[in-house]
PDB file with SEQRES, HELIX, SHEET and CRYST1 records, atoms N, CA, C and O in Angstrom:
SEQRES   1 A   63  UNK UNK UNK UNK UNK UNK UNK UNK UNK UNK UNK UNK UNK          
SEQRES   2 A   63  UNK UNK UNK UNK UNK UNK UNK UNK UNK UNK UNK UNK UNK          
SEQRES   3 A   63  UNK UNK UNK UNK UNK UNK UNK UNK UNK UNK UNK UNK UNK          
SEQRES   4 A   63  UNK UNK UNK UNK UNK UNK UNK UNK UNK UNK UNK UNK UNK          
SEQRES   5 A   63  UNK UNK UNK UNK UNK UNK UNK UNK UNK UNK UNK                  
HELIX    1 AA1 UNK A    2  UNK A   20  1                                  19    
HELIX    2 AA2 UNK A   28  UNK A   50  1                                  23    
CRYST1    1.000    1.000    1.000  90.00  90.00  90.00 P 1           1          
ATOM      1  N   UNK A   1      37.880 152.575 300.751  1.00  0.00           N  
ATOM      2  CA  UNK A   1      38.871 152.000 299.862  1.00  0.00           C  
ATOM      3  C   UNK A   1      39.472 150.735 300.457  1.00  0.00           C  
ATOM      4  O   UNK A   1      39.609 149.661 299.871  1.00  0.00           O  
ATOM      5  N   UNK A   2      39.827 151.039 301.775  1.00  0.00           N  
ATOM      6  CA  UNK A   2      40.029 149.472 302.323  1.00  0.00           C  
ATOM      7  C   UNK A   2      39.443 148.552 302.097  1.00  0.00           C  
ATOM      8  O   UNK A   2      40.001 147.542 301.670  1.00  0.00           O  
ATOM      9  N   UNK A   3      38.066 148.621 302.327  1.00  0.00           N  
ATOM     10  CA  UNK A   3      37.460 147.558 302.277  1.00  0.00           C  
ATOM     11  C   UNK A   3      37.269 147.056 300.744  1.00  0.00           C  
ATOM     12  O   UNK A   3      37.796 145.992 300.419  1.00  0.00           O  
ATOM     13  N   UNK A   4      36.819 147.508 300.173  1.00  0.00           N  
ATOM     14  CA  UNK A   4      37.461 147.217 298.560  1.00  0.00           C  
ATOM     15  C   UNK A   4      38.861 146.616 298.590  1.00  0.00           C  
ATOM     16  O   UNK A   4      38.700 145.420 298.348  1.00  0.00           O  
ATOM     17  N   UNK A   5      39.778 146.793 298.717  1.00  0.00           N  
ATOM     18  CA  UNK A   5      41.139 145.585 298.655  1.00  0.00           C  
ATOM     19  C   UNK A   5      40.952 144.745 299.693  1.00  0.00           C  
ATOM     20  O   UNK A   5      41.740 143.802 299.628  1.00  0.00           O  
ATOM     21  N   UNK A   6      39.990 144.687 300.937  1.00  0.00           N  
ATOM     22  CA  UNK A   6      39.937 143.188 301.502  1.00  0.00           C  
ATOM     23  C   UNK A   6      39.063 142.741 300.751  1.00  0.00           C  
ATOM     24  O   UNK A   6      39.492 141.651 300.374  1.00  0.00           O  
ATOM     25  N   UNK A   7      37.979 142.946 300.253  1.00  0.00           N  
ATOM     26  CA  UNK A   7      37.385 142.122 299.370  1.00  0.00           C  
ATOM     27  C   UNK A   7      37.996 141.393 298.496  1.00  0.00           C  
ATOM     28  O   UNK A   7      37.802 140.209 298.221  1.00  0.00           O  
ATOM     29  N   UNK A   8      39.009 142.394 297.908  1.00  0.00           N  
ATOM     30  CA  UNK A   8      39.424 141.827 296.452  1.00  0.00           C  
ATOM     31  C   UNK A   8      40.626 140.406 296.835  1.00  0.00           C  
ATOM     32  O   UNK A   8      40.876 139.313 296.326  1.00  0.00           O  
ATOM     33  N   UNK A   9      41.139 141.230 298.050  1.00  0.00           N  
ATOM     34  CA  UNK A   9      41.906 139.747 298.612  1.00  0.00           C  
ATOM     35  C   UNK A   9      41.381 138.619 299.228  1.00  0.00           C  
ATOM     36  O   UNK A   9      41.948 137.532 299.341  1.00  0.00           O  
ATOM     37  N   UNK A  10      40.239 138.930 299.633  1.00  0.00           N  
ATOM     38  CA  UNK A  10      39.486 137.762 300.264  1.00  0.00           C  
ATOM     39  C   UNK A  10      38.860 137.154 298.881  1.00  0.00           C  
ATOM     40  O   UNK A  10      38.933 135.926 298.853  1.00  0.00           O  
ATOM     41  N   UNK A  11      38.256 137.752 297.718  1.00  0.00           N  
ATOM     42  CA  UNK A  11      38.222 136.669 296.792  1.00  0.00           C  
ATOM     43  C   UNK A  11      39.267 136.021 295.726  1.00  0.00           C  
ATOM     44  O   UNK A  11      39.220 135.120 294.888  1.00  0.00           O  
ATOM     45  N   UNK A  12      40.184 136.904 296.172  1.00  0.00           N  
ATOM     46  CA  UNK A  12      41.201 136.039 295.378  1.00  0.00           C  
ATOM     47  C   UNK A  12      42.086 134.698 296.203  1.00  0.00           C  
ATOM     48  O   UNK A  12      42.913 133.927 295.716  1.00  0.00           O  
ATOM     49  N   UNK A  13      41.686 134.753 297.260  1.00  0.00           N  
ATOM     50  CA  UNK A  13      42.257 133.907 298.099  1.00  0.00           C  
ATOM     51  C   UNK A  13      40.910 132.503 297.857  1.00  0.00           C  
ATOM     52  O   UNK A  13      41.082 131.294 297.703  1.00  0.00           O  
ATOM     53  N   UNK A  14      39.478 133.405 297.919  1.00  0.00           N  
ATOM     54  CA  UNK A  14      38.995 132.171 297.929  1.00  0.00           C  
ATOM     55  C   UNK A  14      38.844 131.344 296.552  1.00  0.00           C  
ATOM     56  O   UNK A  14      38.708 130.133 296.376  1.00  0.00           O  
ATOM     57  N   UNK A  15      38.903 132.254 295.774  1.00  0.00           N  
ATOM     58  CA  UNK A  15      39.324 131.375 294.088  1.00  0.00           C  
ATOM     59  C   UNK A  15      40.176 130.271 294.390  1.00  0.00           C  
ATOM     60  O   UNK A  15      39.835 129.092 294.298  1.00  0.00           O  
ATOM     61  N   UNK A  16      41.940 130.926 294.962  1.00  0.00           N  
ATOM     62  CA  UNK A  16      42.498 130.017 295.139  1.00  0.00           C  
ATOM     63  C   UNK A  16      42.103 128.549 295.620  1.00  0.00           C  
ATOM     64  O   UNK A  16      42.297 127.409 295.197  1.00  0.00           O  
ATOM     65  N   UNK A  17      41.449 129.135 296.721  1.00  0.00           N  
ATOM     66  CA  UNK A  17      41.145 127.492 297.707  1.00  0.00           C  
ATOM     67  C   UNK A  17      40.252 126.831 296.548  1.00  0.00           C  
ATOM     68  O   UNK A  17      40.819 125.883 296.005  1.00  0.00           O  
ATOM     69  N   UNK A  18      38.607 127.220 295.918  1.00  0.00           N  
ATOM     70  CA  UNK A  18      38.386 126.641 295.039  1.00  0.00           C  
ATOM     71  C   UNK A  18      38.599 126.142 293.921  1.00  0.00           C  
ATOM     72  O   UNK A  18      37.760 125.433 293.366  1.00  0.00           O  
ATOM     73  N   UNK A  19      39.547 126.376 293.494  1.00  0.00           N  
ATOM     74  CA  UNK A  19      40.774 125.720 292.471  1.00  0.00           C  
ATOM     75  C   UNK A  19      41.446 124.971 292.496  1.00  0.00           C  
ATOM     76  O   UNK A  19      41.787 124.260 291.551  1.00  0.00           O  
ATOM     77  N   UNK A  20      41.932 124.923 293.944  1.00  0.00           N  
ATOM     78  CA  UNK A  20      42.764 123.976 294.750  1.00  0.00           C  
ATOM     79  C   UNK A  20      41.774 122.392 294.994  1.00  0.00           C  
ATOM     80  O   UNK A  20      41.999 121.235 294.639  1.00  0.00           O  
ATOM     81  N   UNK A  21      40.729 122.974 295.697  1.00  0.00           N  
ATOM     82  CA  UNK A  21      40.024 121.373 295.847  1.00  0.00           C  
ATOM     83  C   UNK A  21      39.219 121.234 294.809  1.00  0.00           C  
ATOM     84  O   UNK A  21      38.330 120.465 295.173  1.00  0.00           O  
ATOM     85  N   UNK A  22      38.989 121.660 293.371  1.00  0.00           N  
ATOM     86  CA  UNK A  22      38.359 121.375 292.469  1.00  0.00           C  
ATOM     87  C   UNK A  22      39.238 120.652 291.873  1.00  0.00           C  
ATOM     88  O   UNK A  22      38.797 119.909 290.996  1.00  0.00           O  
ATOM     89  N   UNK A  23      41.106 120.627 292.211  1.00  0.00           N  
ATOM     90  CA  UNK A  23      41.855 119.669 291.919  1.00  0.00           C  
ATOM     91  C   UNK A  23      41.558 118.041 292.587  1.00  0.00           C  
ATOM     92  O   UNK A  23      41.881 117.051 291.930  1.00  0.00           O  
ATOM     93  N   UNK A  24      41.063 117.945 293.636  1.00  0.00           N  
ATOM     94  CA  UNK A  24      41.039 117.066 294.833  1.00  0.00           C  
ATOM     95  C   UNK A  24      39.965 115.704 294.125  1.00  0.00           C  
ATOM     96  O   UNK A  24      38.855 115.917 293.637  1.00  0.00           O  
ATOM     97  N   UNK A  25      40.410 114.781 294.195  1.00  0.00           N  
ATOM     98  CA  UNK A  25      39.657 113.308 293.380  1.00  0.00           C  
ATOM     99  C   UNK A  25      38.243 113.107 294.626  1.00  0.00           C  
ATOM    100  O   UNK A  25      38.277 112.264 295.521  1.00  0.00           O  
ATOM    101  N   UNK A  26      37.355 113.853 294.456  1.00  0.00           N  
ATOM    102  CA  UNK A  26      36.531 113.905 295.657  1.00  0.00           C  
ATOM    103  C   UNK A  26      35.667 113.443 294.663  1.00  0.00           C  
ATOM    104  O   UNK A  26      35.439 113.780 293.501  1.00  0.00           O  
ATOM    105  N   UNK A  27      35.059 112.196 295.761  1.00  0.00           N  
ATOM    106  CA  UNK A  27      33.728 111.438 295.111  1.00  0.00           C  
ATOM    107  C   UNK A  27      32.606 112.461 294.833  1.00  0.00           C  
ATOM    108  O   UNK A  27      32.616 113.520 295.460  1.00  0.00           O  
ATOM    109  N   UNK A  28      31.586 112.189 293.880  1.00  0.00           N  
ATOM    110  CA  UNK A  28      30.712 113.864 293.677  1.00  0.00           C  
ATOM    111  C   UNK A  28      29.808 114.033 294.556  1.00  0.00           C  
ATOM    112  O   UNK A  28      29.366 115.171 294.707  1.00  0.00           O  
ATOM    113  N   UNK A  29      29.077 112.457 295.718  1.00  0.00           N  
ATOM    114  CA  UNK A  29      28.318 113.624 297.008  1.00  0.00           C  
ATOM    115  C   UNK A  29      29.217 114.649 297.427  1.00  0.00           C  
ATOM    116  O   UNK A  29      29.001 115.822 297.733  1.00  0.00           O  
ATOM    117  N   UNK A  30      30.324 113.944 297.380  1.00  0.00           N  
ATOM    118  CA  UNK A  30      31.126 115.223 298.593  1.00  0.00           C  
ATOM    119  C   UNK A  30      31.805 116.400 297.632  1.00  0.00           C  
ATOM    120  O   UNK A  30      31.896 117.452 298.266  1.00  0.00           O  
ATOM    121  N   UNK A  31      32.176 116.475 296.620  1.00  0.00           N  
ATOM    122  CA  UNK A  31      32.295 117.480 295.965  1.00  0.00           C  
ATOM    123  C   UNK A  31      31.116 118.113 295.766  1.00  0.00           C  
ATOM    124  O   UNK A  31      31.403 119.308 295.688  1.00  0.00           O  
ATOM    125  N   UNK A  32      29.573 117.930 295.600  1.00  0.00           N  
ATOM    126  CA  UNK A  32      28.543 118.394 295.579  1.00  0.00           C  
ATOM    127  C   UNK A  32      28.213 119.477 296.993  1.00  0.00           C  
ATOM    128  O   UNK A  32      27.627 120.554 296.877  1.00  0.00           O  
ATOM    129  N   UNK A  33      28.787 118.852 298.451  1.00  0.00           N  
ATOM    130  CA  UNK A  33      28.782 119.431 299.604  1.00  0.00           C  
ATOM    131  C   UNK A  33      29.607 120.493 299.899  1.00  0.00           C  
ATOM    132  O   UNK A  33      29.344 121.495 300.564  1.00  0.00           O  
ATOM    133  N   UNK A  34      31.111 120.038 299.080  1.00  0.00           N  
ATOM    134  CA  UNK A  34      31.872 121.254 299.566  1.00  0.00           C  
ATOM    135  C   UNK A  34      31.869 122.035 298.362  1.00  0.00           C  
ATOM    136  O   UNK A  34      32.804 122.836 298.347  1.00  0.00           O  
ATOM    137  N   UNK A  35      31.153 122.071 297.376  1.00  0.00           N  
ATOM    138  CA  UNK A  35      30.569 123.031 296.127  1.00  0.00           C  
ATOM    139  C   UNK A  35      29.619 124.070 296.981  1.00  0.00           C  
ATOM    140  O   UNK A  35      30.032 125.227 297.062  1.00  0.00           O  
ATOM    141  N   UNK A  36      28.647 123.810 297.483  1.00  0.00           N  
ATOM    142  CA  UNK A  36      27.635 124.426 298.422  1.00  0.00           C  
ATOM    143  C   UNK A  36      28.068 125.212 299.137  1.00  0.00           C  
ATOM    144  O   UNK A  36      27.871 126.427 299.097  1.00  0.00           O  
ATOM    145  N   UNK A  37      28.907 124.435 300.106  1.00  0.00           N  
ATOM    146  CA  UNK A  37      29.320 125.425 301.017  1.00  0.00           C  
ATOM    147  C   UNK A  37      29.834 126.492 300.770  1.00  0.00           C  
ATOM    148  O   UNK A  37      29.577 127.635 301.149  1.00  0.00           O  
ATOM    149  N   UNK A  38      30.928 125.887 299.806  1.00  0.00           N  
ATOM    150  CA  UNK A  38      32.304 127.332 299.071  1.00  0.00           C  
ATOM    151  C   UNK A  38      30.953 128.501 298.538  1.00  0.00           C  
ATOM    152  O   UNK A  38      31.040 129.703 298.786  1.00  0.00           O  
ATOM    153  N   UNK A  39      29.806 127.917 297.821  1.00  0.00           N  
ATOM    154  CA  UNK A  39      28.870 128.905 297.760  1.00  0.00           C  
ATOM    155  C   UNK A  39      28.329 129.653 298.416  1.00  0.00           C  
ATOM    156  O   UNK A  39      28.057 130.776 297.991  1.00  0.00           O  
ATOM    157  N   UNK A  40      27.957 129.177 299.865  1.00  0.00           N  
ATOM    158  CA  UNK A  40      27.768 129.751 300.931  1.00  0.00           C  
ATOM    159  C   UNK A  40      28.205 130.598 301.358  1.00  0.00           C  
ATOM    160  O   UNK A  40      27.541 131.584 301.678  1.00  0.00           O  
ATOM    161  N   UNK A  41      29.927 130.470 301.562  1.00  0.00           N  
ATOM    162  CA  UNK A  41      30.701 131.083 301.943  1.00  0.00           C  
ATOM    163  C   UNK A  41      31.338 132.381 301.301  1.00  0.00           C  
ATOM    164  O   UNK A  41      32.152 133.082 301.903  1.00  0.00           O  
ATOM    165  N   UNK A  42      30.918 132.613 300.109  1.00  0.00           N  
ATOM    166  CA  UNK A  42      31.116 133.265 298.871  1.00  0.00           C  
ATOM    167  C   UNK A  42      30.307 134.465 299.492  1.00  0.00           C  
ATOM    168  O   UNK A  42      30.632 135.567 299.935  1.00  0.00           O  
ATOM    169  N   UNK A  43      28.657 133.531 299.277  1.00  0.00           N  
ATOM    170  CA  UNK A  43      27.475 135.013 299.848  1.00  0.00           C  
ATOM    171  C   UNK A  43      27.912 135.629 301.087  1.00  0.00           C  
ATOM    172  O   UNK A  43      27.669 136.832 300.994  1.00  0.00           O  
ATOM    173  N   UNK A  44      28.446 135.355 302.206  1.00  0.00           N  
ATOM    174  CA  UNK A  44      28.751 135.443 303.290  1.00  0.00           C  
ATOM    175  C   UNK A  44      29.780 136.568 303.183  1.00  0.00           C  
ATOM    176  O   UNK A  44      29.671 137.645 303.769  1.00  0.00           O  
ATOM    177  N   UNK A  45      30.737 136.238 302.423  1.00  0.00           N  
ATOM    178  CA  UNK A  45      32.285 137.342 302.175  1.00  0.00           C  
ATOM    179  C   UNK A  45      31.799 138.501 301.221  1.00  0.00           C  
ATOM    180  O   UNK A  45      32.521 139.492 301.109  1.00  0.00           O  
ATOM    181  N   UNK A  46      30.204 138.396 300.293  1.00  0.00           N  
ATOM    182  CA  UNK A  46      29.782 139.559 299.625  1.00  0.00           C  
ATOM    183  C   UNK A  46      29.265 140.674 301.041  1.00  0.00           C  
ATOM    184  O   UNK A  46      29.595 141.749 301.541  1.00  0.00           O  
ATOM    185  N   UNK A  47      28.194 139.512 301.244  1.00  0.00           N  
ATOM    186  CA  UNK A  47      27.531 140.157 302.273  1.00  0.00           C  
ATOM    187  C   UNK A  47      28.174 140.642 303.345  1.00  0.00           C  
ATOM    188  O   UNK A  47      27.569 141.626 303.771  1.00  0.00           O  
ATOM    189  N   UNK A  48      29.014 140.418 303.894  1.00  0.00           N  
ATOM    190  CA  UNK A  48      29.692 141.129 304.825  1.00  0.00           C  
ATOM    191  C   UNK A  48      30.434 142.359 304.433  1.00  0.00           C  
ATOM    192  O   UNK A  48      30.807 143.238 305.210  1.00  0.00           O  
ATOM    193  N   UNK A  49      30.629 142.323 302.975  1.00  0.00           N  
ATOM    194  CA  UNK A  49      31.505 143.544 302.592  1.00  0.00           C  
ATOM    195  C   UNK A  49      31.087 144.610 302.267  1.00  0.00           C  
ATOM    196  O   UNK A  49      31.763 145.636 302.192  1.00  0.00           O  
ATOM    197  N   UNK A  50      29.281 144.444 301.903  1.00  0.00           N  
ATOM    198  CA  UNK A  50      28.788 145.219 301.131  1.00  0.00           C  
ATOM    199  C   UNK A  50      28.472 145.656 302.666  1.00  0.00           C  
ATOM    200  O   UNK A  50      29.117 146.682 302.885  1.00  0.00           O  
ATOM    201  N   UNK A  51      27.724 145.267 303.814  1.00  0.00           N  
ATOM    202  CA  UNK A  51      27.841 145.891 304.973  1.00  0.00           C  
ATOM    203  C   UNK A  51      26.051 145.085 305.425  1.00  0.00           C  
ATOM    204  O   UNK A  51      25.474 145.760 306.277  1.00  0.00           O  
ATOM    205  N   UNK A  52      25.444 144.136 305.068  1.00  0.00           N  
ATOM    206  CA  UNK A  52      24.219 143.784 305.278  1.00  0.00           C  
ATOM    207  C   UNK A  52      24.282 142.922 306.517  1.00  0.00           C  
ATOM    208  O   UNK A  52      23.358 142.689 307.296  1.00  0.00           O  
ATOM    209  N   UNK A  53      25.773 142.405 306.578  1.00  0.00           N  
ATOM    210  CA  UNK A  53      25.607 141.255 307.952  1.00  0.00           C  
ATOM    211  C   UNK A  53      26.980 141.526 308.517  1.00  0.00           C  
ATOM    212  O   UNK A  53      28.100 141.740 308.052  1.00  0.00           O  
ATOM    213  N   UNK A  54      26.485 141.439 309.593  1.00  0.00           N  
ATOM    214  CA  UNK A  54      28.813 141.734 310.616  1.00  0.00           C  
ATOM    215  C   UNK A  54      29.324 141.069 310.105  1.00  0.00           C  
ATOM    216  O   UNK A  54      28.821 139.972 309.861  1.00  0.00           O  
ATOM    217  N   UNK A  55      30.819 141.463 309.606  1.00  0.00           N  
ATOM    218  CA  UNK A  55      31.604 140.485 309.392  1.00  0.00           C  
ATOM    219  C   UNK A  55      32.721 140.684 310.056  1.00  0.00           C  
ATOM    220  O   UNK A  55      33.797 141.087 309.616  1.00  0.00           O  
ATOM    221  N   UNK A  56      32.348 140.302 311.450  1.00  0.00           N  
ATOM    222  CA  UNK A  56      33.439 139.849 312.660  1.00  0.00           C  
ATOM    223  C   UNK A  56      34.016 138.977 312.564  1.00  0.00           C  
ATOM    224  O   UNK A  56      35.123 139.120 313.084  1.00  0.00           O  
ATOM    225  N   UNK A  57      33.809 137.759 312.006  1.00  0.00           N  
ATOM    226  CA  UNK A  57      34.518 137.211 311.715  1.00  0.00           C  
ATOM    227  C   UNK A  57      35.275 136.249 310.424  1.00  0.00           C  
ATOM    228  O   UNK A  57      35.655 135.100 310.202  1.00  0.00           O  
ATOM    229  N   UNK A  58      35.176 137.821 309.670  1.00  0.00           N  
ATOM    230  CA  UNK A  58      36.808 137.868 308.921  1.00  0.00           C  
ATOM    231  C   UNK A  58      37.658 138.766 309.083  1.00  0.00           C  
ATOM    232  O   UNK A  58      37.393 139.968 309.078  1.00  0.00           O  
ATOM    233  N   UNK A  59      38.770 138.277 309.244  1.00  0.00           N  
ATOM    234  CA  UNK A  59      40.114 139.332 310.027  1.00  0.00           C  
ATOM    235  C   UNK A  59      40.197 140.022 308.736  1.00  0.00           C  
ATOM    236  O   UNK A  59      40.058 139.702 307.555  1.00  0.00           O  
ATOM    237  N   UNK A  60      40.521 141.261 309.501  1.00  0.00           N  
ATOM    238  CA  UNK A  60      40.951 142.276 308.526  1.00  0.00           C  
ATOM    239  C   UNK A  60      42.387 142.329 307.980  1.00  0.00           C  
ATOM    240  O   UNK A  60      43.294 142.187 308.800  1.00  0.00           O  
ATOM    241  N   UNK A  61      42.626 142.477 306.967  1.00  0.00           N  
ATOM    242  CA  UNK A  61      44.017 142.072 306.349  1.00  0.00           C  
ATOM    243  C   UNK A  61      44.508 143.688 305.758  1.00  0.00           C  
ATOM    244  O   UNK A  61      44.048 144.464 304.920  1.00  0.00           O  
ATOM    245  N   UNK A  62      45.708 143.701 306.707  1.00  0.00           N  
ATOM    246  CA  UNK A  62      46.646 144.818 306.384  1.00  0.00           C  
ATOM    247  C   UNK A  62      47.843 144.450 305.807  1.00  0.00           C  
ATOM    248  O   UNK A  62      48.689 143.654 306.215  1.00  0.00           O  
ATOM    249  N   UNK A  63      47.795 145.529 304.204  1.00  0.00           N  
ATOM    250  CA  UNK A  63      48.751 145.604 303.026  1.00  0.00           C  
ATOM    251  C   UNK A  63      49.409 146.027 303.718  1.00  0.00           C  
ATOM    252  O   UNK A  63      50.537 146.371 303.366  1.00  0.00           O  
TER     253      UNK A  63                                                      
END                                                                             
């Protein structure tokens, strides 16, 4: 069950951030780059939760 509410807070946090710089007047290579990555980083916070790759490093967040 924990890990189910860090998930759910780790993607609601990362919505935030992508919302936030989808505000940001970023020329489109570089909005194209940090589009990618945030994608990247997305698979990374599934995959670590579902349990396929360590995820040492994301801190665990206590409600």
């Amino acid at each position: 069950m924990n890990i189910i509410i860090n998930l759910i807070v780790y993607l609601i946090v990362f919505g935030l951030i992508w919302w936030a710089v989808n505000l940001l007047p970023l020329p489109a290579p570089i909005g194209q780059i940090v589009r990618v990555l945030f994608i990247i980083l997305l698979i990374l916070i599934i995959l670590s939760a579902v349990g396929i790759i360590p995820g040492n490093y994301l801190p665990p967040i206590r409600l």
